[in-house]
N, C-alpha and C positions, 0 to 999 in steps of 0.2 A: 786652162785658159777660158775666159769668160766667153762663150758665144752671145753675139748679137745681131739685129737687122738694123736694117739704115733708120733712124732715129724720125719720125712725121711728126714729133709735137708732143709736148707733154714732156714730164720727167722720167714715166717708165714707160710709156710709150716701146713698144718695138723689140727691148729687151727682154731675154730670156733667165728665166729663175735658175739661179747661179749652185740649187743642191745638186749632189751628186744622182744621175737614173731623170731628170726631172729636166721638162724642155718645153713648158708652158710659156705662154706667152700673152701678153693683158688681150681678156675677153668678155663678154658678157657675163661670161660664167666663171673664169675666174679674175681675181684681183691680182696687182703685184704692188709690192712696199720696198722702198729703200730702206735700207739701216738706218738705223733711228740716229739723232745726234750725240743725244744722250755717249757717253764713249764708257759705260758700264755696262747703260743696257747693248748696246753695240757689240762689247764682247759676249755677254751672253747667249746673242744670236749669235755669232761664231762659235762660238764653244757647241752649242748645237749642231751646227754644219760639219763642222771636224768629226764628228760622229760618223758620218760617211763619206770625207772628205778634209783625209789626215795631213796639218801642217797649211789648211788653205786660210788665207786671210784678205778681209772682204777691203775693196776701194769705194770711192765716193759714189760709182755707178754698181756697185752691187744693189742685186734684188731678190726677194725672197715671193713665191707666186703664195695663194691663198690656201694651198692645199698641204701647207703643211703648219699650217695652227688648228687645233681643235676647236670644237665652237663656241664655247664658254671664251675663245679669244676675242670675240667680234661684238658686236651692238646689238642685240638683239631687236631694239626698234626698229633699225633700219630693214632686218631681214624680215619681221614681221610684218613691217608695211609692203613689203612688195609679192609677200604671200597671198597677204588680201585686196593687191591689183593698185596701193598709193603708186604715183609714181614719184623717187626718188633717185636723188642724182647719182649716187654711188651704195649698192645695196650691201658690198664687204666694208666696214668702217671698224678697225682696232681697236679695240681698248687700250689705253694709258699702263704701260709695262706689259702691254701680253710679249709673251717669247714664243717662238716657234719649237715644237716639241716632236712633228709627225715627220720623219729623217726613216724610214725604212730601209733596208739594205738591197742593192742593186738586184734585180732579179723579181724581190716578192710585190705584191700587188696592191702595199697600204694605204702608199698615193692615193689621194682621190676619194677617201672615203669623208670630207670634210661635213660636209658643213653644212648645207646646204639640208641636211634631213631634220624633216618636222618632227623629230623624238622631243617625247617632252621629256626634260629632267624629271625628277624626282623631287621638288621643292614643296609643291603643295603639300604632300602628305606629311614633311617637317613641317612646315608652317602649322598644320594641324596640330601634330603633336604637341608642336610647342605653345598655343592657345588651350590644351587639354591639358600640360603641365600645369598653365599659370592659372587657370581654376583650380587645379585639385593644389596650388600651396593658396591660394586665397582662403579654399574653403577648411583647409587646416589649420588657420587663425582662426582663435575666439572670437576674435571681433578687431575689424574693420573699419579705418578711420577714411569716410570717404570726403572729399573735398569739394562744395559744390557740383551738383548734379556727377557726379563720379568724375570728378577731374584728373585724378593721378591716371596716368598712360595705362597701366593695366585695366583698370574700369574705362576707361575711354575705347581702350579697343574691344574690350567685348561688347559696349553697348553698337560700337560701330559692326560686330562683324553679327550682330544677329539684329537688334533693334533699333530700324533707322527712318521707320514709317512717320512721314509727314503731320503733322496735326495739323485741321481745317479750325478757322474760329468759329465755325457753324454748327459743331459738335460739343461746345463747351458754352455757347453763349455770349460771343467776341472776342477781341483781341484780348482784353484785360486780362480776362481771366486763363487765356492759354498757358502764363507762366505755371501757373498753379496745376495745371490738368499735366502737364508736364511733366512737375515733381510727383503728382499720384501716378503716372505712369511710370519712372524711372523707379519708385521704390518698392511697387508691383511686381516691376519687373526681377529689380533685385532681390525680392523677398524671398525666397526658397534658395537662395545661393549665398548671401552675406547678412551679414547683424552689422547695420549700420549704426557705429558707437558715435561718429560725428558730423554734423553733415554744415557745410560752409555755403550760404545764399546770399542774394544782397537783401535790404529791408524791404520787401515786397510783406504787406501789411499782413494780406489774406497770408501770404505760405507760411508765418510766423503763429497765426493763428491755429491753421489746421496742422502745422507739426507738433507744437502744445498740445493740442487736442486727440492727436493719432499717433503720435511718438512721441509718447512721453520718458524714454528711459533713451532719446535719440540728444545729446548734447548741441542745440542748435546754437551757430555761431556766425558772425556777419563778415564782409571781407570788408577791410580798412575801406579801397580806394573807393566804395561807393558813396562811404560817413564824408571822406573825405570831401570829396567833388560835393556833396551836399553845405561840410562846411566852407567850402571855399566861395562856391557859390553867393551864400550868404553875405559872409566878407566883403566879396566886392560891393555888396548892394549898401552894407554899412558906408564905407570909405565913400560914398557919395554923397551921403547926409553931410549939412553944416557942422562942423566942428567936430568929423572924424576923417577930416582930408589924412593927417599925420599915420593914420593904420594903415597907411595903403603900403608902406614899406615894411610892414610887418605880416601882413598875408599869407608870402610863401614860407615866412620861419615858422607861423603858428599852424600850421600845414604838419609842415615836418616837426614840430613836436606835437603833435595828435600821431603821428609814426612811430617815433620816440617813446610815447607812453605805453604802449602795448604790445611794441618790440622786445622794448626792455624790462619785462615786468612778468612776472609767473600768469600763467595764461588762467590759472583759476582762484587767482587773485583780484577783483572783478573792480574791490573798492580803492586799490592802492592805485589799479590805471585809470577810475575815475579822479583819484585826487592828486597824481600826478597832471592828467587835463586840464583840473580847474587851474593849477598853481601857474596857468599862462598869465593868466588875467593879473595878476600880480606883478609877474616877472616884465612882463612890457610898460609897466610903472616904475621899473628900476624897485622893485623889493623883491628881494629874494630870501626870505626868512619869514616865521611868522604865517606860512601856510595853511595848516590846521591839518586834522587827519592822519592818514600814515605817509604825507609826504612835508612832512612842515619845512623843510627846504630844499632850495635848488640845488644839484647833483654839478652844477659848474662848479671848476674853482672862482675863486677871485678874482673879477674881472680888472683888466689891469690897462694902462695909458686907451688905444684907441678903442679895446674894446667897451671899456666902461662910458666912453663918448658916443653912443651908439646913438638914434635917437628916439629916445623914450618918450611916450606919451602920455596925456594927462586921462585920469580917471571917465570913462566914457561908461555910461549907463546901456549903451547898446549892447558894447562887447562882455559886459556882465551879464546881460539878458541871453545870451547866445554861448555864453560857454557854463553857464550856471542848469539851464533849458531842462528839465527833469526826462523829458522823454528822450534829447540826446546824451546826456550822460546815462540813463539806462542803458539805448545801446551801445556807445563805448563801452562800456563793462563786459558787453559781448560782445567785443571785436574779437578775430582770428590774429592768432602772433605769427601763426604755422603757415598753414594751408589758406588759399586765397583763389578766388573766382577768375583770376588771372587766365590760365588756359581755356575753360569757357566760353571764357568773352575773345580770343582768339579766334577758335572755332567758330564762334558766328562771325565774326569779320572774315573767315575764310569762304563761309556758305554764299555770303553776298556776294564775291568775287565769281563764285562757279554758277551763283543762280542771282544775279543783280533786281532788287527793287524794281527799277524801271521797268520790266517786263514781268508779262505775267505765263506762267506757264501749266501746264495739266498737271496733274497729280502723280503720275508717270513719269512726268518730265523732273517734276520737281523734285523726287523720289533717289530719280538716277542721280540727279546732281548733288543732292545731299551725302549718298554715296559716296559718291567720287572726292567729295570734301574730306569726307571723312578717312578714305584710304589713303589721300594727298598729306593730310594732319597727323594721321597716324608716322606714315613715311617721314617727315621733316620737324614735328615738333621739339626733337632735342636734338636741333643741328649749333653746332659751337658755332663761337668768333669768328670770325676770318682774321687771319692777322698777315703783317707784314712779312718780306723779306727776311726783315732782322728779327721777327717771332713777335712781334708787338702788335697790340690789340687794335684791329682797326674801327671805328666810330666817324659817325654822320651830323652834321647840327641839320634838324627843321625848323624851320620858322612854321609851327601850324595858324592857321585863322585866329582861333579860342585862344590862344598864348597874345593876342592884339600887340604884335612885335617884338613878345620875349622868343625865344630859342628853345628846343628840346636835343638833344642829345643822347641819339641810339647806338645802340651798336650793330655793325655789317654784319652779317652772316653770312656763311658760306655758300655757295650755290646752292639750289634745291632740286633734288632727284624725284626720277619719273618713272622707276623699275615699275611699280602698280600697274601704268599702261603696257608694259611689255605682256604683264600677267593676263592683263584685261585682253590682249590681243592674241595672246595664243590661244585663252578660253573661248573665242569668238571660232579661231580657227578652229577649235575639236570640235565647236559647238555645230557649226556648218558642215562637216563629215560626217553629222550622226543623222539617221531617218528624222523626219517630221515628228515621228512618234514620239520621241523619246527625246525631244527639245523640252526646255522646261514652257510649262503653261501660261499663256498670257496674264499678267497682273488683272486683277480687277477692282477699280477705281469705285473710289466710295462716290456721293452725289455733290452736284457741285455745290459751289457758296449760294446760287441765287435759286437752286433747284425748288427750295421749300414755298419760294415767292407766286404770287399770284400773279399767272403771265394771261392780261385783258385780251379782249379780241382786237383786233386792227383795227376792223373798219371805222369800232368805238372808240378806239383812243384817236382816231385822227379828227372823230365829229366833236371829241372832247376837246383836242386840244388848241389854245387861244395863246396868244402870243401876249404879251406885256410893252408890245411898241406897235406905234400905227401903222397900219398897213395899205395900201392901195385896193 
């Protein structure tokens, strides 16, 4: 029979943990839980009890107290903040399916041994191993197709778990040039560990330069969406000119076939997705035939009742100047079909988020945050879909600004996990149990941006300075 006390509030309130030998009661120190809804997992936790309490079966006020799930059952955030003094509302919080497993037999002493102890798992030194595995199969490939500044998740997390040091523009000469100081850094870095066979940038003039120039047997290739925004760009500035009003419903199609031509087309075939490209110019003329080169016609069938009504434009010397343009058809010819700047450019829309423009922060500051982007990207950048009830893909429309009232259409993802901080928070705790000695060494910060400048005496710049508005 269940023992309890008179009920003061709450749901477990007062009640006594219903295992056999066990007569806890909710405390600061320990938790109790009701049986889950769940009527699966619900048996489960019975089936466990029946362990020392054969043929018992639980009702809607049963409760199990905290001392009998091991600690991999529990939150680990919640216990971590209240080690290092957060205060938080409830410091035992369950994980999603834990069962209770710690049911000892009447008499011995297992009770109690939960949960509550600072042992650290053993995960780091897997974590380790398994960062030491995926270099030694990296480094058993010939050769390495890296994607924009090392984009695939294995190059991403090794530059994140060793090389994550801030660039200042005052080390390279400004902003401009920092993309470029950048790439000479990353393939420094990578040099003695991978044989970069390809490497995916956007048209930054210089990096195209000095990769020709220092990597020459390095295949450089461009990602689609930057050509693209460049041609689209254009487009709209055309469609405002007299007497190319009629393109402006042709924009987003001739978009997506510059996608088209270098999705579909062998990636070291450079002149078939140039003349694929050119064959737009025609084809929004209504001719689809008569192209020239290795694409002399269009790949549609026969266009038939509405879509042959479509509405086609007449001959415009603009859009010939702009899709004919010798220095973008060069680089289409080296667009990427594959690998694309995509996760990259992610990555910096994450860094903004942990370390935002509007503020400005120290070198230290800015350092940890980049960090912390970086283990938060590592963590979540190949989270799926969310989907439905019924397993169906769930999706958002945006109206962005730049879209000036058309729609975008993302897709939801699943919640985004924060186990890094737990990590972060146990290293803090070992770190504060160890002597002074044997803490790691304060960073030490290069100079600042305005260090090199010339800082005048006071009393002179104030005899100096004259206002631009009359003064009394």
């Amino acid at each position: 029979m269940e023992a309890t006390v008179k009920k003061t509030g709450g749901k477990t309130h007062g009640k006594r943990c219903i295992a056999a030998g066990c007569s806890n009661v909710k405390s600061a120190e320990v938790a109790m839980f009701l049986f889950p809804k769940d009527e699966d997992l619900s048996k489960a936790w019975a089936k466990q009890v029946q362990r020392t309490r054969k043929d018992w079966e639980p009702t809607k006020y049963s409760v199990l107290c905290s001392e009998h799930f091991t600690r991999d059952s529990f939150d680990e955030s919640a216990l971590l903040r209240a080690q290092v003094g957060i205060a938080t509302k409830r410091t035992l919080i369950l994980k999603k399916g834990a069962i209770p497993t710690v049911f000892p037999r009447v008499g011995t002493s297992a009770v109690g041994q939960l949960s509550t102890s600072t042992s650290r798992p053993a995960r780091s030194a897997f974590a380790m191993r398994e960062r030491k595995r995926k270099v030694e199969e990296l480094l058993a490939e010939s050769e390495v197709e890296i994607s924009s500044f090392a984009s695939t998740e294995e190059s991403m997390e090794m530059a994140t778990d060793t090389d994550m040091a801030p660039e200042q523009s005052n080390e390279c000469g400004g902003s401009y040039h920092m993309e470029l100081e950048g790439l000479k850094r990353m393939v420094a870095f990578f040099e003695d560990i991978l044989e970069i066979g390809t490497l995916v940038t956007d048209r930054h003039r210089q990096i195209a330069k000095w990769i020709r120039e220092n990597m020459p047997y390095t295949k450089h290739l461009y990602d689609i969406w930057h050509v693209a925004k460049s041609v689209g760009k254009k487009l709209k500035a055309i469609c405002k000119l007299k007497g190319c009003e009629d393109l402006k419903a042709w924009q987003h199609r001739i978009i997506n076939h510059l996608y088209w031509a270098v999705v579909f087309s062998t990636q070291d075939d450079a002149e078939l997705i140039v003349d694929k490209w050119k064959s737009v110019e025609r084809h929004v003329l209504n001719l689809h035939r008569g192209h020239g080169g290795k694409f002399p016609t269009c790949a549609h069938k026969r266009l038939q009742s509405r879509a042959h009504k479509k509405k086609w434009i007449k001959p415009t010397v603009k859009l010939e100047k702009l899709v004919t343009d010798k220095m973008l058809c060069k680089d289409i010819g080296k667009l990427s079909a594959v690998h694309q700047t995509s996760k990259v450019e992610g990555f910096h829309s994450l860094i903004i988020q942990f370390a935002p423009k509007s503020y400005v922060y120290s070198y230290t500051g800015m350092l940890c945050r980049t960090l912390l982007a970086g283990l938060h990207y590592n963590e979540n950048a190949s989270r799926h879909t969310a989907t439905t009830k019924a397993g169906e893909q769930r999706f958002k429309i945006r109206y962005p600004k730049y879209k000036a009232g058309g729609h975008v259409v993302k897709k939801i993802l699943v919640e985004a996990t924060f186990s890094y901080v737990d990590d972060l928070m146990r290293e803090v705790v070992d770190l504060c149990k160890k002597p002074s000695a044997d803490r790691p060494v304060q960073l030490e910060e290069p100079p600042t941006l305005s260090s090199a400048m010339e800082k005048p005496d006071k009393a002179e710049a104030i005899k100096a300075h004259a206002s631009r508005f009359k003064t009394k």
